[in-house]
C-alpha positions in Angstrom: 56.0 -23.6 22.1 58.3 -21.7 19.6 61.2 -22.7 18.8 64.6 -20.9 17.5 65.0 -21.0 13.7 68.8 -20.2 13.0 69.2 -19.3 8.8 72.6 -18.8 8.1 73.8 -18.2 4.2 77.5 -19.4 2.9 78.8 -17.5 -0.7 75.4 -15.2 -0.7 72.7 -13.7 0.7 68.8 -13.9 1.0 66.1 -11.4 0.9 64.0 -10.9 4.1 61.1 -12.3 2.0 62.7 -16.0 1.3 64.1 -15.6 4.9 60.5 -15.3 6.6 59.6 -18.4 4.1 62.1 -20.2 5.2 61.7 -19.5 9.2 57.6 -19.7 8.8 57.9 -22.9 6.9 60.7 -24.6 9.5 58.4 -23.7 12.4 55.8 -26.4 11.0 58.2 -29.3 11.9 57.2 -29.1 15.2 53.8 -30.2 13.8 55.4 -33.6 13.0 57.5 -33.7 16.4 57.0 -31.4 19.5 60.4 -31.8 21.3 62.3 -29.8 18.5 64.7 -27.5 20.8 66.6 -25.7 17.7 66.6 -25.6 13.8 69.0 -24.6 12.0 68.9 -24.1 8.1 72.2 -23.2 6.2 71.7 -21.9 2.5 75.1 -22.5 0.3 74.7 -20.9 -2.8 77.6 -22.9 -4.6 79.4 -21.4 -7.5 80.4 -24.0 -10.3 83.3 -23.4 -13.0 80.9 -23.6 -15.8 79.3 -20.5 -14.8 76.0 -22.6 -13.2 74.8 -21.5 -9.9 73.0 -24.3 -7.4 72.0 -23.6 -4.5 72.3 -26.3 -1.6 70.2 -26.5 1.9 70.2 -28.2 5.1 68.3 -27.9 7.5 69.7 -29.5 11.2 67.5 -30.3 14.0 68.2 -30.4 17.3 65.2 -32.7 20.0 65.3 -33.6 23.6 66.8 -36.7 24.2 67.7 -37.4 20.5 70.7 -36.8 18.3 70.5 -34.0 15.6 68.4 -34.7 12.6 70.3 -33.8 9.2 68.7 -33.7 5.9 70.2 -31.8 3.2 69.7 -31.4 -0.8 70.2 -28.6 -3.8 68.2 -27.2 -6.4 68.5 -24.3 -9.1 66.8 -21.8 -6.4 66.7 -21.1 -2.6 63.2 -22.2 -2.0 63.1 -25.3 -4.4 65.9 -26.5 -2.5 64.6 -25.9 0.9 61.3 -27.4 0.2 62.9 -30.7 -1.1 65.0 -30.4 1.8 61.6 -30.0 4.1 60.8 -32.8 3.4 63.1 -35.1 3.9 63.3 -33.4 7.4 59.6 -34.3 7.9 59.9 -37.8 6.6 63.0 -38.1 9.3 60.6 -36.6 12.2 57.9 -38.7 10.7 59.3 -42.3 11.1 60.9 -41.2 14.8 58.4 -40.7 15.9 55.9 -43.5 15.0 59.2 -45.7 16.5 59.3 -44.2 20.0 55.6 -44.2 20.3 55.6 -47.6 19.4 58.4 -48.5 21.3 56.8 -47.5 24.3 53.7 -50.3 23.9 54.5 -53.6 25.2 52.5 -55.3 23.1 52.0 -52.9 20.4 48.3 -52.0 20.3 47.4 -53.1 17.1 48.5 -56.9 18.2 45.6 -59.2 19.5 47.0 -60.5 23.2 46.4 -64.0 23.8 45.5 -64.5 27.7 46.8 -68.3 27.5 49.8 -67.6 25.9 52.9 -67.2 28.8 
């Protein structure tokens, strides 16, 4: 299944090169969760008044019957900051999923069921 990757950039602009990074890199989120419909990744590249530059990313992710998952953070460069943003993404993804797979055992699996126990 593909899904869309959506890369928008606020105060600047990326080369096709970071942009294929990027796009290639969100694709593997559907590794930790298939029902990913839409990804969207905004780049703000954030000018302070003491002349530093950060650069700040999040990434928003849209699944079937789930709100959006949001994860966001900055760095001193575009891909820095879109890795550690990665993978707090995958972390999110990560501990959804293991709850609605567990959610759907009644008892979980790795619980002994007692038969005399009603």
């Amino acid at each position: 299944m593909t899904v869309q990757v959506s890369i928008t950039c606020k105060h600047g602009n990326i080369n096709d090169e970071v942009r294929e990074y990027l796009t290639r890199k969100s694709e593997k989120l559907l590794t930790y969760f298939e029902r990913v419909t839409a990804i969207n990744v905004t780049v703000d590249f954030e000018q302070h008044k003491d002349s530093t530059r950060k650069v700040k990313v999040e990434i928003l992710v849209d699944a079937e019957h789930k709100h959006n998952f949001v994860a966001a953070d900055e760095g001193e460069n575009v891909v820095h900051a879109f890795d550690l943003t990665l993978h707090k993404m995958e972390q999110q993804l990560k501990k959804y999923k293991e709850k609605v797979q567990d959610h759907r055992r009644t008892p979980p699996m790795n619980q002994v069921v007692d038969p005399n126990a009603r």
